[in-house]
PADO-256011 format. One line per field, with one value per residue (C-alpha): chain; x, y, z; residue in one letter. Coordinates in steps of 0.02 Angstrom, whole numbers, plus 32768, in hexadecimal, padded with zeros to 4 digits. Layout:
<recs>
chaine = c(A, ...)
px = c(X, ...)
py = c(Y, ...)
pz = c(Z, ...)
residu = c(A, ...)
</recs>
This chain:
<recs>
chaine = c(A, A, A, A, A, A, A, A, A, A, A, A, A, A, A, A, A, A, A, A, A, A, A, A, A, A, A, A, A, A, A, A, A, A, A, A, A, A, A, A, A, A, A, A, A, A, A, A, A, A, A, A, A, A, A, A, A, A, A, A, A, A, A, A, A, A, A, A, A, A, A, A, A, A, A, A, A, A, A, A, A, A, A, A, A)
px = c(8000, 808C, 80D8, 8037, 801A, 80D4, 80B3, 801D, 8079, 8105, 8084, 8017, 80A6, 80F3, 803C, 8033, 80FD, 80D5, 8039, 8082, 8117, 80AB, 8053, 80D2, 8104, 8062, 8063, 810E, 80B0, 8002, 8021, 80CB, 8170, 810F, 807F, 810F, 816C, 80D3, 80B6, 813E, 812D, 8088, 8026, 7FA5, 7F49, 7FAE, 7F84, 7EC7, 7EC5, 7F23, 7EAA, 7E25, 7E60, 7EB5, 7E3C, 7EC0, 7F27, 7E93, 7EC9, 7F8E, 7F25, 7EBA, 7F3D, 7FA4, 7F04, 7EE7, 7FA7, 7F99, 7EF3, 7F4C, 7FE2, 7F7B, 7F1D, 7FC7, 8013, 7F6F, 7FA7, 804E, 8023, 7F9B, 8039, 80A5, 8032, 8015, 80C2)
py = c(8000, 8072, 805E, 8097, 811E, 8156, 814C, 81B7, 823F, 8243, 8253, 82BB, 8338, 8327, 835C, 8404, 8410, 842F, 848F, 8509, 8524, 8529, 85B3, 8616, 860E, 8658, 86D2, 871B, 8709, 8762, 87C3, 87EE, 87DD, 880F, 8782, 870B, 871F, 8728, 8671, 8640, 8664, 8670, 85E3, 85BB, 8652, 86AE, 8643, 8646, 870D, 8700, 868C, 8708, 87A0, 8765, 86E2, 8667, 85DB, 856C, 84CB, 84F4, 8516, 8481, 8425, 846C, 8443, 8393, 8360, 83B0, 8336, 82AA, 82BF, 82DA, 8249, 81D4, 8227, 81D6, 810C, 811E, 817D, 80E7, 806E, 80BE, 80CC, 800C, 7FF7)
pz = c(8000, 8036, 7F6C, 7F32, 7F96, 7F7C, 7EB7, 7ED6, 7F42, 7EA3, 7E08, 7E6C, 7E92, 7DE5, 7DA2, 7E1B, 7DF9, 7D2B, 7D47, 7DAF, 7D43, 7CB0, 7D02, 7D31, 7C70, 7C57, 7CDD, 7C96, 7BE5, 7BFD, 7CA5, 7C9D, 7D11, 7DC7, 7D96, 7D6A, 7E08, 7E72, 7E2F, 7E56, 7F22, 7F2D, 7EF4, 7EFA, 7F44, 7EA3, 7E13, 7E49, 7E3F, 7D9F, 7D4F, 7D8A, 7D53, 7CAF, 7C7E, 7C4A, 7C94, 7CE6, 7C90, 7CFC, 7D8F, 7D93, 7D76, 7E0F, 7E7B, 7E32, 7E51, 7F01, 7F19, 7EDA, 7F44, 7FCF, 7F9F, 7F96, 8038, 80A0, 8087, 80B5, 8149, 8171, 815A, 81C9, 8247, 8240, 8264)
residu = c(X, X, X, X, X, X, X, X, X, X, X, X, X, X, X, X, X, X, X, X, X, X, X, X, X, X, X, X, X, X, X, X, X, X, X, X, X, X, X, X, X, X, X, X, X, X, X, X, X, X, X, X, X, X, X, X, X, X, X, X, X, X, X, X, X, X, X, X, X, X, X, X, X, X, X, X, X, X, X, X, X, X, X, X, X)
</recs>
């Protein structure tokens, strides 16, 4: 159980790891060098006001929530196996 969930945790994070660079690409692109670097510390709280006010990047953002949920999602098993031990 502990392989799956740690397979899990590691797509799930590689998921949020592309969408978030992928939006900061976008937030340099459409918003400009303050959106872009505000991505990059500020996430998600950032990339959900960018999405608002720019009307773009909601496919990166799901994405970043999705892998977050999926992480999440593998983190819970392993956590249930170590606590067998």
């Amino acid at each position: 159980m502990e392989i799956i969930g740690l397979g899990a945790a590691g797509i799930g994070g590689l998921i949020a790891l592309i969408g978030w660079i992928w939006l900061i690409i976008i937030g340099f692109q459409n918003g400009g060098a303050l959106w872009g670097i505000l991505n990059i510390f500020f996430q998600p709280i950032t990339g959900i006001i960018f999405c608002v006010m720019h009307k773009t990047g909601w496919l990166q953002l799901a994405m970043m929530i999705v892998g977050y949920i999926i992480a999440v999602g593998g983190v819970i098993p392993m956590m249930m196996g170590n606590m067998n031990m």
